[in-house]
MILO-303768 format. One line per field, with one value per residue (C-alpha): residue in three letters; x, z, y negated. Coordinates in Angstrom, 1 decimal, padded with zeros to 4 digits. Each point is the difference from the previous one (the first is absolute). Example, Ala and Ser with C-alpha at 12.3 -4.5 7.8 and 13.67 -1.06 7.14 Angstrom:
REM residues 2
type = ALA;SER
X = 012.3;001.4
Z = 007.8;-000.7
Y = 004.5;-003.4
//
This chain:
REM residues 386
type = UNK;UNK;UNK;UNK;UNK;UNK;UNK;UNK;UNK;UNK;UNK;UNK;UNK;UNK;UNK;UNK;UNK;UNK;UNK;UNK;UNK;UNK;UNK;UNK;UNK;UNK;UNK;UNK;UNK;UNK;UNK;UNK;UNK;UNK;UNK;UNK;UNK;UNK;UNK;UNK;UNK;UNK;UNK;UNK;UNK;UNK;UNK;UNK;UNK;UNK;UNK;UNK;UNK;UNK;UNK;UNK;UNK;UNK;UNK;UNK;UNK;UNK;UNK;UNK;UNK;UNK;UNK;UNK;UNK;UNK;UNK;UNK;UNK;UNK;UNK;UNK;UNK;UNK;UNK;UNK;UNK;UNK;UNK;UNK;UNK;UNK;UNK;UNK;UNK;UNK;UNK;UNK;UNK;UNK;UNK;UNK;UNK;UNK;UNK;UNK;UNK;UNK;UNK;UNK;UNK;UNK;UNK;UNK;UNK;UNK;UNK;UNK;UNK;UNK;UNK;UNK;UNK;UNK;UNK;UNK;UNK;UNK;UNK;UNK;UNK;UNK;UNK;UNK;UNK;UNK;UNK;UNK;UNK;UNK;UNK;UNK;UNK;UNK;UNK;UNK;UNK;UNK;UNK;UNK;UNK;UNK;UNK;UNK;UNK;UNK;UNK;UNK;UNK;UNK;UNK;UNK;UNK;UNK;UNK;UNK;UNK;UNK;UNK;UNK;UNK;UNK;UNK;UNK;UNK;UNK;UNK;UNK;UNK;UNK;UNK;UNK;UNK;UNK;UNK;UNK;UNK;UNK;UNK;UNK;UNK;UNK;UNK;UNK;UNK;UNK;UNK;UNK;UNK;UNK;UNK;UNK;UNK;UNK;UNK;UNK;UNK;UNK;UNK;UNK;UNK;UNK;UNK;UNK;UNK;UNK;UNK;UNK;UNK;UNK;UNK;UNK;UNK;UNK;UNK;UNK;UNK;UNK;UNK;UNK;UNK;UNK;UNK;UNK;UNK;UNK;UNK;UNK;UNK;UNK;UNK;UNK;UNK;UNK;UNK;UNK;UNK;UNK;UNK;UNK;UNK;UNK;UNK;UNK;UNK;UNK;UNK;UNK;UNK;UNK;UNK;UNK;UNK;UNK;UNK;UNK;UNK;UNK;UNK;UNK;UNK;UNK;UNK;UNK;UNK;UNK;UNK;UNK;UNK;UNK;UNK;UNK;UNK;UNK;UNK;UNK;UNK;UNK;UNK;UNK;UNK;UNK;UNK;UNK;UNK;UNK;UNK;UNK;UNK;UNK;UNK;UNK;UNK;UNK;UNK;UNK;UNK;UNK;UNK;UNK;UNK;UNK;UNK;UNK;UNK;UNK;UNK;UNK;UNK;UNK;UNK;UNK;UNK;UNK;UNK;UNK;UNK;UNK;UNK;UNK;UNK;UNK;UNK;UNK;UNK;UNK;UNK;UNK;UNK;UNK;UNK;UNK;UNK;UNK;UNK;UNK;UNK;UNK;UNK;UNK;UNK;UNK;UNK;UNK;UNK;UNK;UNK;UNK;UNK;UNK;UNK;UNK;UNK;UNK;UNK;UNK;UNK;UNK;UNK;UNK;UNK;UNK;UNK;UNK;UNK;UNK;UNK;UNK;UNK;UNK;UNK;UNK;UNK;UNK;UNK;UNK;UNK;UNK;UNK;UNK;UNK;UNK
X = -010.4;000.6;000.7;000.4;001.9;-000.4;002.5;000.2;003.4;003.1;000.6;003.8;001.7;002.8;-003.1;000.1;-003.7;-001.5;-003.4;001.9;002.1;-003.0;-001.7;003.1;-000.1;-003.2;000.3;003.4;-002.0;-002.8;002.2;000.9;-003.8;-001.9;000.2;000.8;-000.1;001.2;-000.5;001.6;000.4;002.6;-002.6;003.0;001.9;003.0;001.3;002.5;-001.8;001.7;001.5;-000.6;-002.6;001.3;-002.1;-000.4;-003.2;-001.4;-002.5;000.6;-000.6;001.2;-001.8;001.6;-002.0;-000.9;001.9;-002.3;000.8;000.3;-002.3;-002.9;001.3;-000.7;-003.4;-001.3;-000.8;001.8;001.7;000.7;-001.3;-002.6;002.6;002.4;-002.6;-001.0;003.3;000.8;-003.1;001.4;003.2;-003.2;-002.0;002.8;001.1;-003.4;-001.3;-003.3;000.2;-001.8;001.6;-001.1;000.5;001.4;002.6;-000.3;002.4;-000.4;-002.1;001.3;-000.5;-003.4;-000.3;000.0;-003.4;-001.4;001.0;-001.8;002.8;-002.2;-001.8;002.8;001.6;-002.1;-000.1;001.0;002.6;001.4;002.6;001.6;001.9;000.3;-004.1;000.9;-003.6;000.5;003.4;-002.1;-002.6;002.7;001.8;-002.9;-001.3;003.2;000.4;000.7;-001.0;-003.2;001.0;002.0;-002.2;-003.0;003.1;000.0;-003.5;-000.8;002.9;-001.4;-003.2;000.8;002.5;-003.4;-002.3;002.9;000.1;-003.1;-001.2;002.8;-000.3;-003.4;001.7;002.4;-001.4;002.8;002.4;003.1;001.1;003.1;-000.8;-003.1;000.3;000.1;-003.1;-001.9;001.1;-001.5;-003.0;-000.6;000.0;-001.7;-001.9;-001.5;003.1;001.5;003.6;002.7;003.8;002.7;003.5;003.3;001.8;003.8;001.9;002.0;003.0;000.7;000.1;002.4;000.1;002.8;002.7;-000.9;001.7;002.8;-000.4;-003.7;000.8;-001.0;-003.5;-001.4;-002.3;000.0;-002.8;-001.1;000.0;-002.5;-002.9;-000.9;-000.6;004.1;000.9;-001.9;001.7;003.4;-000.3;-001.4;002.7;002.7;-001.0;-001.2;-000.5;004.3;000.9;-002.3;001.8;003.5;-000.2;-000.9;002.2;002.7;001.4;-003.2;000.3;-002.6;000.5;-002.3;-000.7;-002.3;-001.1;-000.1;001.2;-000.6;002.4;-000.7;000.4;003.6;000.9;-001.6;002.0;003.2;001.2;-000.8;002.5;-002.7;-002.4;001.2;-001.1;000.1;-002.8;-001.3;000.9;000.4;-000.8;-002.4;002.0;003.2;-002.4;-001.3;003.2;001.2;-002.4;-001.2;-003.2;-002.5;-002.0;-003.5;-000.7;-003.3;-002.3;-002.6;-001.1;-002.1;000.9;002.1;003.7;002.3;003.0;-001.3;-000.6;003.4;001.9;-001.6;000.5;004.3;-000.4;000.4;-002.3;-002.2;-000.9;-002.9;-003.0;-003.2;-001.0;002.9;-000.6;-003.6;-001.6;003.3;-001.1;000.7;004.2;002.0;000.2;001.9;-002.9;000.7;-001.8;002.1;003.9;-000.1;-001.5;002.3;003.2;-001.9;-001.1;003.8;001.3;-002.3;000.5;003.8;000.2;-002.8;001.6;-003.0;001.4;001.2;-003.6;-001.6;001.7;-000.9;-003.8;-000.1;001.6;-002.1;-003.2;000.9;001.0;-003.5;-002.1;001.8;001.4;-000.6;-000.8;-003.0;-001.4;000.6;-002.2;-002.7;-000.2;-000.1;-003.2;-001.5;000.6;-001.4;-003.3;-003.0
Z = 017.3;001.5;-002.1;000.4;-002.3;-000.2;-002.2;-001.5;-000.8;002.3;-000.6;-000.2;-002.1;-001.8;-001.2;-003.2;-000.7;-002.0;001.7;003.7;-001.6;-001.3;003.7;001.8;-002.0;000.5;003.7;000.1;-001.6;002.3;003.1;-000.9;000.3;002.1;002.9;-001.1;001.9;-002.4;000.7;-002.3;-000.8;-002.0;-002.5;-002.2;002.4;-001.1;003.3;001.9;002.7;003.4;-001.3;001.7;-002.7;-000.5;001.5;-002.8;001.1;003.0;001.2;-002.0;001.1;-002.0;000.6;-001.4;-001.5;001.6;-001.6;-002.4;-002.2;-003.5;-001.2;002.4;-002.2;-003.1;000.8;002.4;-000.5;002.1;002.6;003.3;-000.5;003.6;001.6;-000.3;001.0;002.7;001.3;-000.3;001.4;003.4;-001.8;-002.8;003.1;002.0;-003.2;-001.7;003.9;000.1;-002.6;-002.6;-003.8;-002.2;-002.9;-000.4;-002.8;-000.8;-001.9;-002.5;001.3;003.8;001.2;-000.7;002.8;002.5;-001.1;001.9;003.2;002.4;-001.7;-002.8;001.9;000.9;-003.5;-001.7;-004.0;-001.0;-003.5;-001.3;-002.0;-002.5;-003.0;-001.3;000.7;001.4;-000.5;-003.7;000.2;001.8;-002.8;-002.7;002.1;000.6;-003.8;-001.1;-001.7;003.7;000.9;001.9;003.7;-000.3;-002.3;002.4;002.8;-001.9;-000.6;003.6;000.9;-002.5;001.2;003.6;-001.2;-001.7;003.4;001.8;-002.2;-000.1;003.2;000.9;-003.0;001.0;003.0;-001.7;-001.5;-002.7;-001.9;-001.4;-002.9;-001.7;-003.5;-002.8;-000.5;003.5;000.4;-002.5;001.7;003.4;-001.6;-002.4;004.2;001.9;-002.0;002.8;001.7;-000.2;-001.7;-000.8;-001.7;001.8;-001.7;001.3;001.2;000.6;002.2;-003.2;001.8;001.0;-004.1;-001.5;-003.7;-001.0;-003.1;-003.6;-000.6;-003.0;-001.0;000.2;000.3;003.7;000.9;003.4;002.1;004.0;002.0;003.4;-001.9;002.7;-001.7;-002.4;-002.8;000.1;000.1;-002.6;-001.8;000.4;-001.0;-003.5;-000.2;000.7;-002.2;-002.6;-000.5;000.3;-001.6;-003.4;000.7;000.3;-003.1;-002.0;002.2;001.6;001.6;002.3;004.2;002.0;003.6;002.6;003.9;002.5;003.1;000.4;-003.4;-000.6;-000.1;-002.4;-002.8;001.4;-002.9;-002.7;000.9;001.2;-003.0;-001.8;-000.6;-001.0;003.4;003.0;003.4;002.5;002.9;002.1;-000.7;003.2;-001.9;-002.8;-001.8;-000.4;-002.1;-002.5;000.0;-001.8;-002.9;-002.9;-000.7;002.9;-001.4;002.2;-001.9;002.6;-001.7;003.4;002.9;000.2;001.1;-001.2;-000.2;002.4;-001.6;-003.0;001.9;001.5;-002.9;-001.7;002.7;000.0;-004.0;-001.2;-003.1;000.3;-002.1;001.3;-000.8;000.5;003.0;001.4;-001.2;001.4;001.2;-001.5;-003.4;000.4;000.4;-003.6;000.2;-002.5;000.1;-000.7;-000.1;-001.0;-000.6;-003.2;000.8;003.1;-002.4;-002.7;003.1;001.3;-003.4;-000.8;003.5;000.2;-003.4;-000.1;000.1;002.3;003.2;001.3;-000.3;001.2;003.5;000.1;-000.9;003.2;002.4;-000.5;000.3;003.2;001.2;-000.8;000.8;002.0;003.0;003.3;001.0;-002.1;000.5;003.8;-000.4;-001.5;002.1;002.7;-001.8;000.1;003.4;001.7;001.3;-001.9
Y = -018.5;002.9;003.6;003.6;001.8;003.9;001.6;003.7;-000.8;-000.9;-003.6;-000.8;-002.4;002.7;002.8;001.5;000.6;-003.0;-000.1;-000.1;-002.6;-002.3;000.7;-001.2;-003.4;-000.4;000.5;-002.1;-002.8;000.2;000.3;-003.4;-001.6;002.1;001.7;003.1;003.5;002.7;003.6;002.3;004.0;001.6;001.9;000.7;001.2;-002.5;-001.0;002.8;001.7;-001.0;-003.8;-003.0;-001.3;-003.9;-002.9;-001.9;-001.7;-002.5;002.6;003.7;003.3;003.0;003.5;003.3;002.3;003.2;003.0;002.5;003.2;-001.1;002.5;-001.8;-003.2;001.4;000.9;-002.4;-003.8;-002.2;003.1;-000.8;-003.8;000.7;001.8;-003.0;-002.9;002.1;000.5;-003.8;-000.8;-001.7;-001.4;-001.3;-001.1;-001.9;-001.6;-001.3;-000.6;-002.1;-002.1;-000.9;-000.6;-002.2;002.1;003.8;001.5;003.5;001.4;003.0;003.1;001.0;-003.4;000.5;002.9;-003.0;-001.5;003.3;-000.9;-003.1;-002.2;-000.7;-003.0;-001.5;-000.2;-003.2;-000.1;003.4;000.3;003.1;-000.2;002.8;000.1;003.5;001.0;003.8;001.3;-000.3;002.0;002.5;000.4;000.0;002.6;002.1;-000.1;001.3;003.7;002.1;004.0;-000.3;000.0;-002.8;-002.1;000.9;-001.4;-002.9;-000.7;000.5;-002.9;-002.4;000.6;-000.3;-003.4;-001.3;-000.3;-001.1;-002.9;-000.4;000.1;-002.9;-002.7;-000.2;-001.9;-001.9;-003.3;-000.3;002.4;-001.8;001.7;-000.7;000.8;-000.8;004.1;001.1;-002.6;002.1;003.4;-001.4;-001.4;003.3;001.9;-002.7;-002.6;-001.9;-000.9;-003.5;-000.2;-002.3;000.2;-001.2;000.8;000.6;-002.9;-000.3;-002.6;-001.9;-000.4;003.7;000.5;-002.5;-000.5;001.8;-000.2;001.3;003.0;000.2;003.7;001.3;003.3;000.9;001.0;001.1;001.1;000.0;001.3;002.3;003.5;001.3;-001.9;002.5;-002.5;-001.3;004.1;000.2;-002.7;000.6;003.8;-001.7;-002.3;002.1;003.1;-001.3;-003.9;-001.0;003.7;-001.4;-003.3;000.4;002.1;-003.3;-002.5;002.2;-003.1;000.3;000.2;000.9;-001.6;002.1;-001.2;000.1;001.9;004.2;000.7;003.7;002.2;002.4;-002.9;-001.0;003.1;-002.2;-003.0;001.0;001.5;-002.8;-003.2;-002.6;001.0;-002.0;001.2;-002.9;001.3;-002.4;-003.1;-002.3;-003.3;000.5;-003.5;002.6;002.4;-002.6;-001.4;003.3;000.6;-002.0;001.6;001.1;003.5;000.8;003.5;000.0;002.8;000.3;-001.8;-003.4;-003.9;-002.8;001.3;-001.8;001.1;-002.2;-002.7;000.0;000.8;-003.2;-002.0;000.7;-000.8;004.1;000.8;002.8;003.5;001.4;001.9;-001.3;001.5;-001.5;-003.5;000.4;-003.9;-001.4;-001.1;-003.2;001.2;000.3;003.9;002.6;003.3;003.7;003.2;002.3;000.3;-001.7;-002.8;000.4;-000.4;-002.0;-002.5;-000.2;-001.0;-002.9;-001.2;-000.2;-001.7;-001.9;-004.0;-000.9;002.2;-003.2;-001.5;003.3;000.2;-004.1;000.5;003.0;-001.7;-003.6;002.6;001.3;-003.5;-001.1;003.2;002.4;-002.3;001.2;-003.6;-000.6;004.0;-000.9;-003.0;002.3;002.6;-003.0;-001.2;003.3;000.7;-002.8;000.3;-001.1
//
């Protein structure tokens, strides 16, 4: 079977954005059945301008995005998207040549640019494939309390975002969701057009089972801080969700990591002897190695968390709110609201003489339902012509 797979995000094995993670297995797993050609754009913007970008697949190639003022990105829908297949266009050409797939991947919202192009015929079965649906962020955006000119701003990019969509899914003859809630957010847009949930999968043996802890005191949290949703988080966490705690279990650390941590939140930590900085961790095994309790403090944003997943997978129970635990019911999850529940949550965990059972339950669920194996067989299923 032969696949294309179009890519809003850059697809490299060390990213720290969960939906370029999942898209990366996915791809890794099909690389290994198909022939795959993968074409991918850096929509996040995560991969330094001017670096080699790794070859990390049979047949890949990487296009950069073309440069646009921020203040054009906070207005338009998908900026400088045309400009950048346009500018690709013989690099596209040359690469996709005259053939014919059997089946086409597009992935999240400026892969979908390239169904307006003579491409289209070539592409066979047509799936898109998101996991945070961004019209909806748009709408929620756009009905928030604003001063006029920017709420009419808004309106006009969720408007424009809306025809975009759906002029395209009306070309696409599936949309693999990842969640039962982001299902219902498509179908409460678009009710005519054909869905299905696939969930994150991991490769088991890149997340090990790892050693029960002996003082249950560490939580933490590791994440990109330019997706708005982890900013968001970590400012919670940091000013008021561990202040509330420590003052109920002083003996409390708070172990922070991840990509572009903001600076203007280094003063909240620093001062602090119980908030560990450790950046960018190089192996994400060293991270979970370090805490006892995993805290996803997620308060915005859609899709089924990776950070979850993984966490459950290397044996680490979880506080989370709901949001964060979103299409992961089936996982043994601690929830919070608010900072009481927060503290309240923490203490019932880390004394509770079934943490030994909880971290067994979540890592036999991801073995059974999460491994990239079995989601790789499914999306092989759903791929292939009918």
């Amino acid at each position: 079977m032969k696949v294309l797979f179009i890519s809003s995000q850059a697809l490299f094995r060390d990213t720290r954005f969960g939906g370029a993670k999942r898209l990366y297995y996915l791809a890794k797993e099909l690389d290994q059945g198909t022939e795959l050609h993968v074409i991918s754009l850096d929509g996040a913007q995560e991969w330094p301008q001017m670096s080699p970008f790794p070859q990390e697949f049979k047949k890949h190639l990487f296009l950069s995005l073309v440069s646009l003022n921020s203040h054009w990105r906070r207005i338009f829908f998908l900026p400088a998207v045309r400009e950048t297949v346009w500018q690709h266009r013989s690099s596209i050409e040359a690469f996709i040549k005259d053939q014919h797939f059997d089946a086409t991947i597009l992935a999240y919202p400026f892969s979908l640019s390239f169904l307006e192009r003579d491409w289209k015929r070539r592409m066979g079965k047509i799936i898109y494939l998101e996991d945070d649906f961004l019209l909806e962020n748009y709408r929620k955006d756009y009905l928030q309390k604003a001063p006029g000119v920017r709420k009419l701003l808004k309106f006009f990019r969720y408007k424009r975002a809306f025809y975009f969509f759906k002029k395209r899914l009306e070309e696409v003859d599936l949309f693999v969701c990842i969640s039962e809630q982001e299902e219902k957010v498509v179908h409460s847009c678009f009710p005519n057009v054909p869905t299905y949930i696939l969930k994150y999968g991991i490769p088991l043996e890149d997340y090990p089972y790892l050693p029960e802890p002996h003082e249950k005191k560490t939580i933490g949290f590791i994440g990109n801080y330019l997706h708005t949703p982890n900013l968001d988080g970590l400012k919670w966490l940091i000013t008021e969700l561990f202040p509330f705690l420590l003052k109920n279990e002083p003996a409390a650390k708070l172990v922070l990591a991840g990509k572009n941590f903001p600076s203007e939140f280094i003063g909240f930590c620093i001062p602090s002897s119980r908030i560990q900085l450790l950046g960018d961790v190089e192996n994400l095994e060293d991270f979970y190695k370090s805490i006892d309790i995993f805290v996803n403090p997620l308060r915005e944003g859609r899709g089924l968390r990776t950070k979850v997943v993984e966490a459950a997978a290397f044996g680490c129970p979880i506080l989370s709110t709901e949001l964060g635990a979103e299409g992961l019911h089936m996982l043994c999850l601690s929830l919070f609201a608010n900072k009481e529940q927060f503290s309240r949550e923490f203490q019932l965990l880390t004394k509770n003489p079934d943490y030994s059972k909880i971290r067994r339950h979540n890592r036999n669920k991801i073995e059974v339902e999460f491994s990239l194996k079995r989601l790789g067989y499914e999306l092989k299923a759903l791929l292939a012509p009918s």
